[in-house]
C-alpha positions in Angstrom: 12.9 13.1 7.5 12.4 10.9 4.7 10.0 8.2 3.0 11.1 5.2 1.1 12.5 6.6 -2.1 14.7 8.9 0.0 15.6 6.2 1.9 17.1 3.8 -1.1 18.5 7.1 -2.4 20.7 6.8 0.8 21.4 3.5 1.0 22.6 3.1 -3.0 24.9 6.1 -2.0 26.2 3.9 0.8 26.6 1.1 -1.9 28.6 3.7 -4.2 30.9 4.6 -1.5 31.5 0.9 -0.5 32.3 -0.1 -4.2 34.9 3.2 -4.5 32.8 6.2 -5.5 34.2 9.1 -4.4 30.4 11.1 -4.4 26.9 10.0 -4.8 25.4 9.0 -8.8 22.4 11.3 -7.7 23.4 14.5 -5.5 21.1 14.7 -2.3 18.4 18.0 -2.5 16.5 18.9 0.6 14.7 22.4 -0.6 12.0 21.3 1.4 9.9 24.8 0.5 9.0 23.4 -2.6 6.4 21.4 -0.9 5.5 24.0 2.1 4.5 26.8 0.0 0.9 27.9 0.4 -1.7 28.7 -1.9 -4.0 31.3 -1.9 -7.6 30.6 0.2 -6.3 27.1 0.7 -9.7 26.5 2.6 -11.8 26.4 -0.5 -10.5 22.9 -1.0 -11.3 19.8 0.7 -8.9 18.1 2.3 -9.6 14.4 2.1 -6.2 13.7 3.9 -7.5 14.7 7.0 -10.1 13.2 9.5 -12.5 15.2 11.1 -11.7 16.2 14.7 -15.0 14.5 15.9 -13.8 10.8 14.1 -13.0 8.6 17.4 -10.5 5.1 16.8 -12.5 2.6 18.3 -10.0 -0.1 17.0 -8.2 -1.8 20.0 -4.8 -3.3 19.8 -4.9 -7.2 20.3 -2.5 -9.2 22.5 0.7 -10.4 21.0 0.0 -14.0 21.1 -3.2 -13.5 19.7 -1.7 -12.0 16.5 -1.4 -14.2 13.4 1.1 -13.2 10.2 1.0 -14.8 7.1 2.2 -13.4 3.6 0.2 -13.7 0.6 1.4 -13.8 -2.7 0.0 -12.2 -6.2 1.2 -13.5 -9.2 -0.2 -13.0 -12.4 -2.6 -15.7 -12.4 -4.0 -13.9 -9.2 -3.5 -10.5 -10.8 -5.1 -11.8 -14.1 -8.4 -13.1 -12.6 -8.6 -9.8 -10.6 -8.4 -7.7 -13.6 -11.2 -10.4 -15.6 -13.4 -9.5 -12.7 -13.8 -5.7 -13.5 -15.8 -4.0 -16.9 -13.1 -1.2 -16.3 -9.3 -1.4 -17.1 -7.2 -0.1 -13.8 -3.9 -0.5 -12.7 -2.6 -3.4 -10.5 -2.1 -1.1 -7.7 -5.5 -0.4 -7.9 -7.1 -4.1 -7.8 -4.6 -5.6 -5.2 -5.3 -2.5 -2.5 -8.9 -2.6 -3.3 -8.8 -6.3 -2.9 -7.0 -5.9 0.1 -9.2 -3.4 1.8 -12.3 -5.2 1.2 -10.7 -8.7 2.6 -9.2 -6.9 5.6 -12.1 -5.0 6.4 -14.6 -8.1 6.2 -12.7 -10.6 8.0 -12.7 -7.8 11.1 -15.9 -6.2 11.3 -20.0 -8.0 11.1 -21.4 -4.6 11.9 -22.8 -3.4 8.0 -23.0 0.1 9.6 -19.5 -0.1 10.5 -17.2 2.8 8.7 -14.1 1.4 7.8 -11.3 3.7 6.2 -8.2 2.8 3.7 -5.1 5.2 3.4 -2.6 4.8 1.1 1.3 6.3 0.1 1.5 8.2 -3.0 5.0 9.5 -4.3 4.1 13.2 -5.5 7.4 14.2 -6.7 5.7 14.3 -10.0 2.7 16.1 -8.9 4.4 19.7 -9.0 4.9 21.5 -12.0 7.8 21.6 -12.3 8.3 18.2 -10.5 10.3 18.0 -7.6 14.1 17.5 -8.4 16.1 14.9 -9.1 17.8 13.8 -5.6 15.1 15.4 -3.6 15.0 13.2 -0.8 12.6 14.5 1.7 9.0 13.1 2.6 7.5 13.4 -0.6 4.4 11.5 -0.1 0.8 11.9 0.7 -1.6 9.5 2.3 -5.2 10.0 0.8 -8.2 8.8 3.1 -11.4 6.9 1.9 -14.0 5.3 3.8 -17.1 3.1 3.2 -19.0 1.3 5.4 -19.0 -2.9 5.4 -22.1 -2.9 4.0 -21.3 -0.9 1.0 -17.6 -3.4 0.5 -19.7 -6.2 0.7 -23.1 -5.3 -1.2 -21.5 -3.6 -4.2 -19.4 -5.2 -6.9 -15.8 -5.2 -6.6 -15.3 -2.1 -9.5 -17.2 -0.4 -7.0 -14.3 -0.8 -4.3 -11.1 -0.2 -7.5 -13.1 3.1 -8.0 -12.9 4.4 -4.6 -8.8 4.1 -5.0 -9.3 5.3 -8.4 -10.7 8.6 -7.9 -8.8 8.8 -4.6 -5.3 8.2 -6.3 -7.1 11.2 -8.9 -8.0 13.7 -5.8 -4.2 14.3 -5.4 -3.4 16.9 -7.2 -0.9 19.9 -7.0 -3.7 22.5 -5.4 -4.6 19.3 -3.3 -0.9 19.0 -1.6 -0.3 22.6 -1.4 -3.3 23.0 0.6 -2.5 20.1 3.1 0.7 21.9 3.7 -0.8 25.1 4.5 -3.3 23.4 6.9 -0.3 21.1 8.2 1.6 24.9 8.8 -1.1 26.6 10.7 -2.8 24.0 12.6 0.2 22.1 13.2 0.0 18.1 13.6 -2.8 16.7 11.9 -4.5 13.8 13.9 -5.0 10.4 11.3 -7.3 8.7 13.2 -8.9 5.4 11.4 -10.6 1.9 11.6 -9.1 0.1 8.7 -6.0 -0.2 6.7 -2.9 1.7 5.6 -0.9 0.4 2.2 2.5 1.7 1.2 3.9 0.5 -2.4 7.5 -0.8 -2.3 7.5 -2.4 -5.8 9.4 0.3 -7.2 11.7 2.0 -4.3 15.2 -0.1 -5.9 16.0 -2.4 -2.6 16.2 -5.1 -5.5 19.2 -2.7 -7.4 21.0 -2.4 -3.8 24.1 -4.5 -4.3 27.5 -4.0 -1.8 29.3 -6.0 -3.9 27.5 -9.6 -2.6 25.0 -9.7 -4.4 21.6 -7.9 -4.7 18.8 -8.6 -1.7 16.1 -11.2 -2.3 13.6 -8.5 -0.7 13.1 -5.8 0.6 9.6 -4.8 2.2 8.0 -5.3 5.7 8.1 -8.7 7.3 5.0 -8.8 8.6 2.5 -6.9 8.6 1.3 -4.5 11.7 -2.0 -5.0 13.6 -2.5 -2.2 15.1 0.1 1.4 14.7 -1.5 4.6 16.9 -3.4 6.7 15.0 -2.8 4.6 11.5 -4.1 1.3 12.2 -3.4 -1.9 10.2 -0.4 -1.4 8.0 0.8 -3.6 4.9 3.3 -3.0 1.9 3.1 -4.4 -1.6 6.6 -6.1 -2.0 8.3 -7.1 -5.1 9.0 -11.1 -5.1 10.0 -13.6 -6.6 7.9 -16.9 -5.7 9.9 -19.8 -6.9 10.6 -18.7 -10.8 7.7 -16.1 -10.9 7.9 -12.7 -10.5 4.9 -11.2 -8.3 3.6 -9.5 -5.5 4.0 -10.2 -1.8 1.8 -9.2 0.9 2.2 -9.4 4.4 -0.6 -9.4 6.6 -1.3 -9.7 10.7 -5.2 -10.4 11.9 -6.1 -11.4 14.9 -6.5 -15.0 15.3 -10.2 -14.8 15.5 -10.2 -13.3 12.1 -7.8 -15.9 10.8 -10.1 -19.0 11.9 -13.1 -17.4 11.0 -10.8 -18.1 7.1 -12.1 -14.7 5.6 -8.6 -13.5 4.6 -7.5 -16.3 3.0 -10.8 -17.4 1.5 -11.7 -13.8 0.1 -8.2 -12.9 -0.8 -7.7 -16.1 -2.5 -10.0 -18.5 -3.1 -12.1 -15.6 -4.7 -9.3 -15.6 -7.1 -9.6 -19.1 -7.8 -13.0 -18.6 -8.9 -12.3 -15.7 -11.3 -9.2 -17.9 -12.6 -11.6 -20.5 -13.4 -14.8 -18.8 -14.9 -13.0 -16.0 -16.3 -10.2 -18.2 -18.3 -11.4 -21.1 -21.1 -9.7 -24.8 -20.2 -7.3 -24.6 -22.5 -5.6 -21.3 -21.1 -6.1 -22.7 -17.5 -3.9 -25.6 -18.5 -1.1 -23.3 -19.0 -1.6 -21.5 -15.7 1.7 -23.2 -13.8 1.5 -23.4 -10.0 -1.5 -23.8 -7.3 -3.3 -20.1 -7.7 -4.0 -20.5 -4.2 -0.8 -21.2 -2.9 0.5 -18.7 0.3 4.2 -18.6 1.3 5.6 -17.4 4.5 8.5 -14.5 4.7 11.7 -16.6 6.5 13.0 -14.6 9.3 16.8 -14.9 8.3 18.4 -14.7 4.7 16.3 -11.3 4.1 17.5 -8.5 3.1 
């Protein structure tokens, strides 16, 4: 029906109409045939959204109580050291999902032949020309797909990893949607089958603007993260935060426990950050760095909104 824009888009009406408004600020739009219209000889195109129909899961879901959540938190000092770590400028999207994807996949999988496969939310309301309108609040997103095997996370240097999201953020294109719809149309549901991770991008939705008139919500993001979702796998947001008087990014995470005493998350994910912190920045600039770069926080189960 929706995705997360649409979503806040409903809620802030809700807000309007609790603080007096007699209509919405932004006027709801469905027109959902802007983004079902086909293309000529869709086929032509490769569709990287899709999985093969030969592509098994082999991931199994583990048992509740053998499930471990913990929430990690990137500030800039984390973001920083990322981005020293790389000849190539690239967004912070970019180096947290990469970083991400490599972390998750290596504290699960030993097997170097193993395929592993990210998928991640992309608003395309700008993707159309013209751009989908104001107010539209349908499901306006596509998931793109990439894969590489643990050998080739592991074995390559990390720019390797941001330009997999790079180009794969790049792939969606207007001629690229249009022909997922048409495939979507005639071969009805679409099977998203993978071994790996799925990232949505809450930073910018607005669940910080929401305010009914109490205040406006501390968060707003998953809290925790999913193990294991049929037919999408491991599933984590990127969460706006605020960590005591810094501004970053939260990210929630659930591994098996094995995983989690085996320390790869937490000593890839951060302690590799440490590192670039420290041989990336001079002493003098590491003095002004406030806070423990390694620190992790937990998301409270009450006072969220």
């Amino acid at each position: 029906m929706t995705d997360g824009i649409g979503f806040v888009q409903f809620l802030n009406a809700v807000v309007e109409f609790a603080r007096g408004a007699q209509c919405p600020s932004i006027t709801p739009v469905w027109m959902r045939h802007l983004i079902s219209d086909s293309i000529p000889n869709p086929s032509h195109y490769r569709n990287h959204d899709v999985c093969s129909d030969s592509y098994e899961y082999t991931d199994t879901p583990s048992p509740p109580d053998d499930l471990v959540n913990k929430s990690f938190f990137f500030g800039s000092a984390q973001i920083a050291s990322l981005r020293q770590s790389i000849p190539r400028s690239s967004t912070t999207f970019e180096l947290i999902v990469a970083h991400l994807w490599r972390c998750h996949a290596l504290s699960l999988y030993n097997d170097p032949q193993k395929t592993v496969i990210l998928r991640f939310a992309i608003n395309i309301r700008s993707k159309y020309n013209p751009s989908l309108p104001t107010g539209y609040y349908g499901n306006a997103i596509a998931t793109p797909m990439v894969e590489a095997t643990i050998a080739e996370l592991s074995e390559n240097p990390f720019q390797y990893v941001v330009d997999l999201v790079k180009r794969t953020k790049e792939n969606v294109t207007e001629e690229y949607l249009k022909s997922l719809a048409d495939r979507t149309e005639n071969d009805g549901r679409i099977a998203r089958k993978l071994d790996g991770l799925a990232v949505t991008d809450h930073r910018r939705l607005g669940f910080k603007c929401l305010d009914f008139g109490w205040g406006r919500p501390i968060y707003g993001g998953f809290l925790r993260g999913s193990r294991f979702v049929p037919n999408v796998g491991c599933i984590t947001c990127l969460a706006p935060f605020k960590h005591f008087r810094e501004f970053g990014v939260l990210v929630p995470i659930c591994l098996p426990r094995f995983a989690t005493k085996r320390q790869w998350t937490i000593l890839i994910l951060l302690a590799w950050t440490v590192f670039y912190v420290c041989t990336a920045v001079s002493a003098n600039k590491l003095k002004n760095v406030t806070g423990d770069p390694t620190r992790k926080i937990y998301i409270p189960d009450q006072n969220v909104s």
